[in-house]
N, C-alpha and C positions, 0 to 999 in steps of 0.2 A: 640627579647624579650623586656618587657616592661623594663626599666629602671628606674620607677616613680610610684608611688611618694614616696616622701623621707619623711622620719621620723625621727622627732628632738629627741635626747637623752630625753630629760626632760619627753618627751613620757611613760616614762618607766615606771617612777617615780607617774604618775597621773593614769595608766590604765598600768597594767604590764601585763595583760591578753589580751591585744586586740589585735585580729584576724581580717584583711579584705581580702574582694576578689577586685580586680583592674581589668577594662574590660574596652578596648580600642577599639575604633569601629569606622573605617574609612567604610563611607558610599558614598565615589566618586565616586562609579562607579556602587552602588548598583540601585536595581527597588525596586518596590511601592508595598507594600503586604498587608495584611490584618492580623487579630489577632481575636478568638474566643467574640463574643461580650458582654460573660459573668462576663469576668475574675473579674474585679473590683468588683462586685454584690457579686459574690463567696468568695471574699477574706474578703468583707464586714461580709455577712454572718457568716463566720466561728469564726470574733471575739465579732460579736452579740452570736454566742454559747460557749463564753470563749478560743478560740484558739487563738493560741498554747499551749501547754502545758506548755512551757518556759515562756510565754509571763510575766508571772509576774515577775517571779526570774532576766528574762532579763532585764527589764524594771527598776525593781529595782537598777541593777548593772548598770545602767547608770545614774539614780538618787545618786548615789554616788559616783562616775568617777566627775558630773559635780560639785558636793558639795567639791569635792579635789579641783579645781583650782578656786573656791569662787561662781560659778555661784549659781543661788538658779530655782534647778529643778523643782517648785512648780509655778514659775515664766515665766521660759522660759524653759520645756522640751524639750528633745531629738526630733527629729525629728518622730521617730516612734511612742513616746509618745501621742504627738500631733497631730499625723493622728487617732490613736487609740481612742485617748478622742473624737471627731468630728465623730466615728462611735459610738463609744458608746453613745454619746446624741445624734444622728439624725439619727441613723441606717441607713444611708450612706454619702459618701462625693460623689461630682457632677464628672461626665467627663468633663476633659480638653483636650486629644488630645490622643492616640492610644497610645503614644509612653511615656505619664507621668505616662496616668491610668496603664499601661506596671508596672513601677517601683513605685507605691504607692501601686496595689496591692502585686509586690511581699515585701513591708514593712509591709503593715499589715498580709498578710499569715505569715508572720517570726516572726513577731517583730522585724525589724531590723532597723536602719536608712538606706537607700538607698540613696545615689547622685547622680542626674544628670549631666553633665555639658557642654558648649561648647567649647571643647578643642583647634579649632580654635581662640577663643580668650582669649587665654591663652598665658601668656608670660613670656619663662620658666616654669619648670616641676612645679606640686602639689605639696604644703609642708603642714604637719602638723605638727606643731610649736606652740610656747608659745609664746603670743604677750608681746611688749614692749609696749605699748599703742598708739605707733605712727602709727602705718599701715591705710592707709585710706581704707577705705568701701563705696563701693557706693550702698546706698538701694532710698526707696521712702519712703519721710513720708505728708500725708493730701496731696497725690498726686504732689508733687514733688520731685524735682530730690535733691538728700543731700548726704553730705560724714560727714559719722562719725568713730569715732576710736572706737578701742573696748577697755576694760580694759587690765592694764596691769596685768599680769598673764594670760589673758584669754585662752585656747586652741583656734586656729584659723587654717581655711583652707587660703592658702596664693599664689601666684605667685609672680612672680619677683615685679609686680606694686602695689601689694596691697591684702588686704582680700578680700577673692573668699566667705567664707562664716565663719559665726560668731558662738561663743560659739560651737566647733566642728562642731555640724551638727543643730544647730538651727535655723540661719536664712542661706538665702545664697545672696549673692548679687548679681545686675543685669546685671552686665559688662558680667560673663560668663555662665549667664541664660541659659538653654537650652529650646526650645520651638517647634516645630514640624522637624520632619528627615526630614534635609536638604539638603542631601547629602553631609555632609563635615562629620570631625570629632568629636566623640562625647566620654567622659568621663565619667567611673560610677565606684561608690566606695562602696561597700556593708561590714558593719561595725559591729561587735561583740564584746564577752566578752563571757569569759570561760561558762558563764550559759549559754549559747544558745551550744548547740547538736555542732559539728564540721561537725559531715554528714548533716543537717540540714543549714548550713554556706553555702557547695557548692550545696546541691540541691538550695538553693535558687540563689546560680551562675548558675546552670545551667538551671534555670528558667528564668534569667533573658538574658541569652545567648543564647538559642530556641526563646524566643518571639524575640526579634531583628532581628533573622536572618529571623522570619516571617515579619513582619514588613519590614525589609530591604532585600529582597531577592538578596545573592551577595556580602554582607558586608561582610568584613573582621575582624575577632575579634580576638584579645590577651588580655589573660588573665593571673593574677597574683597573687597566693595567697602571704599574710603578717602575718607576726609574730613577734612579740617582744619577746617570749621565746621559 
């Protein structure tokens, strides 16, 4: 069973309602599948007709989760936020790869943040933790390669080496990108708050856990749900 990722006390104190689902997915020995080639369009769709029904209340409870540890969500929203805004003014966002449009559409069917990650380059388990300011990050800015800290308070996703990804789920950095199934191992982290439905939390696990295994015919998945109460 999964053992990770670990959650810092102070967690508590910023988001006492957060639920995630953890999905671990060794693809070493898995084959090459294919995936419905609508999915993305459909998930688009559903929030050009205002879906989910949560979608606000959720969305809202994350705009105030990031307003608790100083971030300013108006500025740099959640991740589900920010795929959301980008359908709603262009009534869709593009294909990237079978296996991203995978877990963007199931964030926008949800509203939910969804991570992807490459768990092979990862060193040490996932932590979600409150930065001290010093953790380095490696993002791109005007196209090259930079490391920067994040603020201190910030919520941060972390490994042994540094931030995996910035302000919880707003940016992610490029050390442990994930990018088309490579047959190794791959990380995903699907993220709530008391407003989103709880049967609604693992359909969208179990949505997210059938497409992979189309995709990855063969793969092996452990899954985890998280609670802080």
């Amino acid at each position: 069973m999964l053992k990770f990722p670990i959650i810092d006390k102070q967690i508590a104190d910023i988001a006492p309602d957060f639920r995630a689902i953890s999905i671990l997915v060794d693809a070493t020995n898995a084959g090459q599948g294919s995936m419905g080639p609508n999915l993305l369009e459909e998930a688009c769709d559903l929030v050009q007709a205002g879906g989910p029904a949560w979608s606000e209340a959720h969305l809202s409870g994350w705009n105030e989760v990031y307003a608790r540890f100083g971030a300013k969500p108006n500025r740099t929203p959640c991740s589900a936020q920010a795929l959301r805004k980008r359908v709603e003014r262009d009534g869709r966002i593009p294909s990237i790869n079978p296996l991203v449009d995978l877990y963007n559409a199931i964030s926008l069917r949800f509203a939910i943040p969804v991570g992807g990650e490459n768990f092979d380059a990862y060193v040490g388990k996932p932590r979600l933790s409150v930065s001290d300011g010093t953790e380095p990050f490696d993002t791109v800015m005007n196209g090259e390669a930079v490391i920067e800290t994040p603020s201190k308070g910030e919520v941060i996703w972390r490994d042994d080496v540094g931030v995996t990804c910035r302000r919880w789920n707003w940016r992610q950095g490029t050390r442990t990108r994930l990018g088309r199934p490579n047959g190794g191992r791959m990380w995903f982290i699907l993220e709530s708050l008391r407003s989103m439905p709880e049967e609604a939390l693992d359909e969208a696990g179990d949505m997210l856990a059938n497409g992979l295994k189309l995709l990855m015919p063969g793969c092996e998945i452990q899954r985890q749900k998280i609670s802080l109460g």
